[in-house]
C-alpha positions in Angstrom: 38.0 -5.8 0.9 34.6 -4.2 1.8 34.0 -4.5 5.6 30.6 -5.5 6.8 30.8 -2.8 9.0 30.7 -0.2 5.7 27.6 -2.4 4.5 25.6 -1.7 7.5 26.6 1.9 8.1 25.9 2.9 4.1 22.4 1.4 4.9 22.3 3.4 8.0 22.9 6.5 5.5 20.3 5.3 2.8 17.7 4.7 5.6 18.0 8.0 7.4 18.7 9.8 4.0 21.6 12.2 5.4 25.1 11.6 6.7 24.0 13.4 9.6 21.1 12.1 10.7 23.5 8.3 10.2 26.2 9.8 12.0 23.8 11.0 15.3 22.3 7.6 15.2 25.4 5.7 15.0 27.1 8.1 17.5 30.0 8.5 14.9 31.1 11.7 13.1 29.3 13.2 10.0 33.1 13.0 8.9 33.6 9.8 9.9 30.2 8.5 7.8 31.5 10.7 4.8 35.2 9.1 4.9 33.9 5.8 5.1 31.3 6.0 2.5 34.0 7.6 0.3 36.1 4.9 0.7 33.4 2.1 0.5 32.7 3.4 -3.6 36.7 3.6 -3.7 36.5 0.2 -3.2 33.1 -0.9 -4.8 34.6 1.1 -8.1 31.3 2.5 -8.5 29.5 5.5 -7.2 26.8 4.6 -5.0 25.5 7.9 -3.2 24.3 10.7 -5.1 24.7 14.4 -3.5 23.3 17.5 -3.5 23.4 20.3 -1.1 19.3 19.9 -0.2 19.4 16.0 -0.7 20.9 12.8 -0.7 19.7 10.1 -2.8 21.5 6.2 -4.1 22.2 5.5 -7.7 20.9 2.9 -9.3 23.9 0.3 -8.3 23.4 2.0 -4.8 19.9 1.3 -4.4 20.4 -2.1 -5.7 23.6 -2.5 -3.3 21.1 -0.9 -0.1 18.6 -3.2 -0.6 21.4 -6.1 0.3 23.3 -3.9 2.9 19.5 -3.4 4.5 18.5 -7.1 4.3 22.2 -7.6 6.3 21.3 -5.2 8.9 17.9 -6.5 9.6 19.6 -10.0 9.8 22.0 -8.5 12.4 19.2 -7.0 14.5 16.9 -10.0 13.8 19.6 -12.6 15.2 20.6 -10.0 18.2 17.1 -9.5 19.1 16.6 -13.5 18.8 19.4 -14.3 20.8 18.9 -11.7 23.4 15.4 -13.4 24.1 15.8 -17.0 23.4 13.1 -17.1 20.5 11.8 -16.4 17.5 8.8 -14.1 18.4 8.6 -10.7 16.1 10.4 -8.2 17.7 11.6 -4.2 16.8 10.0 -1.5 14.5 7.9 -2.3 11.4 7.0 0.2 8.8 3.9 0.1 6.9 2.8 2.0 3.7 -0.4 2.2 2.3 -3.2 4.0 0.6 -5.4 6.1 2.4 -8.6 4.6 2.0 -7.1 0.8 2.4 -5.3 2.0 6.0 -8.7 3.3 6.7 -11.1 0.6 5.3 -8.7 -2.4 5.9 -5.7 -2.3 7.8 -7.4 -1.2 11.4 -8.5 -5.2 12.0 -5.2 -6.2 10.8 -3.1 -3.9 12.8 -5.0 -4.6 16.3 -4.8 -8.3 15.8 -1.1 -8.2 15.2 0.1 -5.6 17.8 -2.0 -7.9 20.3 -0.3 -11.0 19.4 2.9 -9.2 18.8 3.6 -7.0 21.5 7.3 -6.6 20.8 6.9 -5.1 17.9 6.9 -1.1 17.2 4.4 -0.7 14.2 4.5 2.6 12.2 2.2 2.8 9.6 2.2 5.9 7.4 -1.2 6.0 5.1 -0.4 7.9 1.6 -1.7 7.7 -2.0 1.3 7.5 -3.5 3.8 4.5 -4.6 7.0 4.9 -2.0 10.2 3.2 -2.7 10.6 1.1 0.4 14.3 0.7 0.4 15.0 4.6 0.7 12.1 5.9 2.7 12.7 2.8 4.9 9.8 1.0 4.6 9.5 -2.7 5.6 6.6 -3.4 2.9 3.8 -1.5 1.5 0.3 -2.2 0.5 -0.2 -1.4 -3.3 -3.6 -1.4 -5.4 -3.7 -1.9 -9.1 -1.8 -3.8 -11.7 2.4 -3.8 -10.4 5.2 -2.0 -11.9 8.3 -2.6 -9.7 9.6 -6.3 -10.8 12.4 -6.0 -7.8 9.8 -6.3 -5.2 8.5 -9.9 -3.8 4.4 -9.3 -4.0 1.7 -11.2 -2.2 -1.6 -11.3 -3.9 -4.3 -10.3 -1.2 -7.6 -10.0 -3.0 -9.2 -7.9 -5.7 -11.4 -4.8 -5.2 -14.4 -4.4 -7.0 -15.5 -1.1 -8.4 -19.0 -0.5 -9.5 -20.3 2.6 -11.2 -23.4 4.1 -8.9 -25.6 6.8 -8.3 -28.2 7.3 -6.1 -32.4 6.9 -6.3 -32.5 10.9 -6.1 -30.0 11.6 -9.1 -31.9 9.0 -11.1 -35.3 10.1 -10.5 -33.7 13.5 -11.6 -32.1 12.8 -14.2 -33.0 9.1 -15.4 -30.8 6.3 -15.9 -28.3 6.6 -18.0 -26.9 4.7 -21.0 -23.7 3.8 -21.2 -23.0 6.3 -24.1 -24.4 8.7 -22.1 -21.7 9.2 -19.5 -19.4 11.4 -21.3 -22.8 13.8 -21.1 -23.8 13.0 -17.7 -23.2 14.8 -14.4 -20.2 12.3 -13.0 -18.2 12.6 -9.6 -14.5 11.7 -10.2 -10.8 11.7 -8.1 -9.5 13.3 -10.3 -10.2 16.0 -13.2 -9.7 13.8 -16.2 -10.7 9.8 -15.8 -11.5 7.7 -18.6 -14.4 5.8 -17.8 -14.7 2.0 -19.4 -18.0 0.0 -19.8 -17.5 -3.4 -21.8 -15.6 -2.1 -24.8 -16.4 1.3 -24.8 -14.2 3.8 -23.5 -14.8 7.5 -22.7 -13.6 10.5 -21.0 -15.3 11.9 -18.3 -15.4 15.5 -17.5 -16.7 15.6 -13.9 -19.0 17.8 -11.9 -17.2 17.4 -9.4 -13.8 16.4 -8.8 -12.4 15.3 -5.2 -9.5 13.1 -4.6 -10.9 11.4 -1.7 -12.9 8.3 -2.4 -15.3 8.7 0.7 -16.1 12.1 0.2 -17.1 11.4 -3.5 -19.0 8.6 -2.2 -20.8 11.0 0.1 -21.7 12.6 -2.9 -23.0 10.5 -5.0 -25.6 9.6 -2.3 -26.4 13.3 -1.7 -27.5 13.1 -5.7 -24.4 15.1 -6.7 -23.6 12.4 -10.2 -22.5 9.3 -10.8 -19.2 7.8 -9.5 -17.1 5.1 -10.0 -16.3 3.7 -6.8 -14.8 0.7 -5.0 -16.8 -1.7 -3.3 -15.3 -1.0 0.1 -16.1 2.7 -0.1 -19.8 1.5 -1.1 -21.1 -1.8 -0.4 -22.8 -0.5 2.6 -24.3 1.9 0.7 -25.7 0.0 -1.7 -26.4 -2.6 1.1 -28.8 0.4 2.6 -30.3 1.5 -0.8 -28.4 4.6 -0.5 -26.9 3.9 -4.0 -27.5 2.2 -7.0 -25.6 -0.3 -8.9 -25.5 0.8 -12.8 -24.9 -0.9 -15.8 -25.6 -4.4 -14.4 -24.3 -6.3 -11.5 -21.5 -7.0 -12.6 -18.1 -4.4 -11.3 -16.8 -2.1 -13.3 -13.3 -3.5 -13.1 -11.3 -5.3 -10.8 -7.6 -4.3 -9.3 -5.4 -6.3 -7.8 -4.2 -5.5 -4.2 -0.6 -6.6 -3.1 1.8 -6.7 -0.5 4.9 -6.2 -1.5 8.4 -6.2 0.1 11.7 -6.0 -0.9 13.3 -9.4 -2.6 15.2 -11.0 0.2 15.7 -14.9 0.3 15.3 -14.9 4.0 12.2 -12.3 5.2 12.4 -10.8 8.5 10.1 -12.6 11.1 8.1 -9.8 11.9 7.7 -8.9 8.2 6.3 -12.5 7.5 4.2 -12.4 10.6 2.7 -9.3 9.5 2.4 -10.6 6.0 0.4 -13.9 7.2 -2.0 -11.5 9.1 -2.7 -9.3 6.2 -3.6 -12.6 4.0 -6.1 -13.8 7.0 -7.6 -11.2 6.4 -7.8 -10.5 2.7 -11.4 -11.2 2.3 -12.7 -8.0 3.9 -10.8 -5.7 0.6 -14.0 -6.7 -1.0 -16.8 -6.3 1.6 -19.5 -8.0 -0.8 -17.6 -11.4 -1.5 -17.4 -11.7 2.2 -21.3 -10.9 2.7 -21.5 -13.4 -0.2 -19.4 -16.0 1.8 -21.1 -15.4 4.5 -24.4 -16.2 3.2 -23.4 -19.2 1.4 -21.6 -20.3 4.9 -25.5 -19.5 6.5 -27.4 -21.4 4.3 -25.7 -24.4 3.7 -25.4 -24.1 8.2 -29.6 -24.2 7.7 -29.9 -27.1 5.2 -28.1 -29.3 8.1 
């Protein structure tokens, strides 16, 4: 019979992502974790660990298998922790992934709230642009932007980001407005070298001026006359706020994307996971800074009719 001891130690191993990096934080043997783990799939009858001499990675049944043995081991701490202090405040570390520009833009109000509030609780947050697999890179949720691909993940819907398609008054005194059909011909600012630009039904791609994989910077761009850019709202609303840039095509956004929290499937979330996870949902509205100017307006006027 698999011990419970085995669960938690092979999610020791799929967290730290070496036998010896488990075996130092366990204070056991790197042949001790390796014995155990061996006999662990002996009795599992399935390979759960796959190794090579410059990684270790889990299967596909060991993944699936981690994300229990890891929902176990944060129940253990969880109900340590809990009993150890005689409550149920948030307690231990929390690790955060998210996109650059949303860590920047988004997550600093979030983040001082809840360590204020939640001073037991170690927060790590590592800011990235790419989609990291929370179960082996350890991370307790992520922030992700765009339409989902990972069914196996619980997601909370935080908002939707707007992204308008802009230039600025220099550019456009330059070079006129342009049409629609024009863009495949026009100077364009883009994150990276190939984007295919949609407005309505049309679709083209766009070989840019200038290509820069950093929102902001391409932002800054655009207002120094550079091209057009496709850019979300919180990048520049203020911008467009200050008449640095101008709104094309229409007020209407370019498209919308969906932003999520996700976290692994569990039936029974961590308290500091669900804390954090309320705080990020207070404060959804500021993903789009120009609903919350609108909402803020509409909250002013109807304040002035009374």
């Amino acid at each position: 019979m698999i011990s419970a001891a085995d669960m938690l130690l092979f999610a020791a191993v799929v967290r730290e992502g070496s036998f010896t990096r488990a075996a130092r934080r366990l204070g056991i043997t790197k042949q001790t974790v390796s014995e155990r783990i061996a006999k662990l799939e002996a009795e599992a009858k399935v390979r759960l660990l796959e190794r090579t001499t410059r990684r270790l990675r889990p299967t596909d049944a060991g993944a699936a298998y981690a994300e229990r043995c890891v929902l176990i081991a944060a129940q253990i701490d969880e109900a340590n922790a809990e009993l150890s202090r005689k409550h149920s405040e948030p307690v231990g570390p929390l690790r955060i992934s998210a996109p650059v520009l949303y860590g920047r833009r988004f997550l600093s109000a979030v983040l001082s709230d809840y360590v204020a509030r939640f001073p037991n609780v170690n927060v790590e947050v590592v800011l990235a642009d790419r989609r990291v697999h929370l179960v082996e890179e350890g991370f307790d949720l992520a922030i992700r932007v765009g339409e989902l691909d990972d069914s196996s993940l619980t997601a909370t819907k935080l908002g939707e980001g707007r992204m308008y398609y802009v230039a600025s008054p220099r550019f456009l005194a330059t070079h006129g407005l342009p049409k629609p059909t024009e863009l495949r011909t026009t100077r364009c600012i883009c994150v990276s070298h190939f984007e295919t630009w949609e407005v309505g039904d049309m679709k083209q791609k766009i070989e840019p001026v200038l290509s820069v994989n950093d929102l902001e910077v391409a932002c800054d761009a655009a207002i120094a006359g550079v091209g057009v850019a496709r850019l979300p709202s919180l990048v520049c609303w203020d911008a467009l706020r200050a008449g640095h840039l101008v709104p094309l095509f229409g007020a209407e956004p370019a498209l919308l994307r969906p932003v999520h929290v996700v976290y692994p499937s569990r039936s029974y979330l961590p308290v500091k996971v669900r804390a954090f996870v309320e705080a990020l949902k207070a404060h959804g509205a500021l993903i789009d800074p120009k609903r919350t100017a609108e909402a803020s307006h509409r909250s002013t006027r109807r304040v002035g009719r009374r």
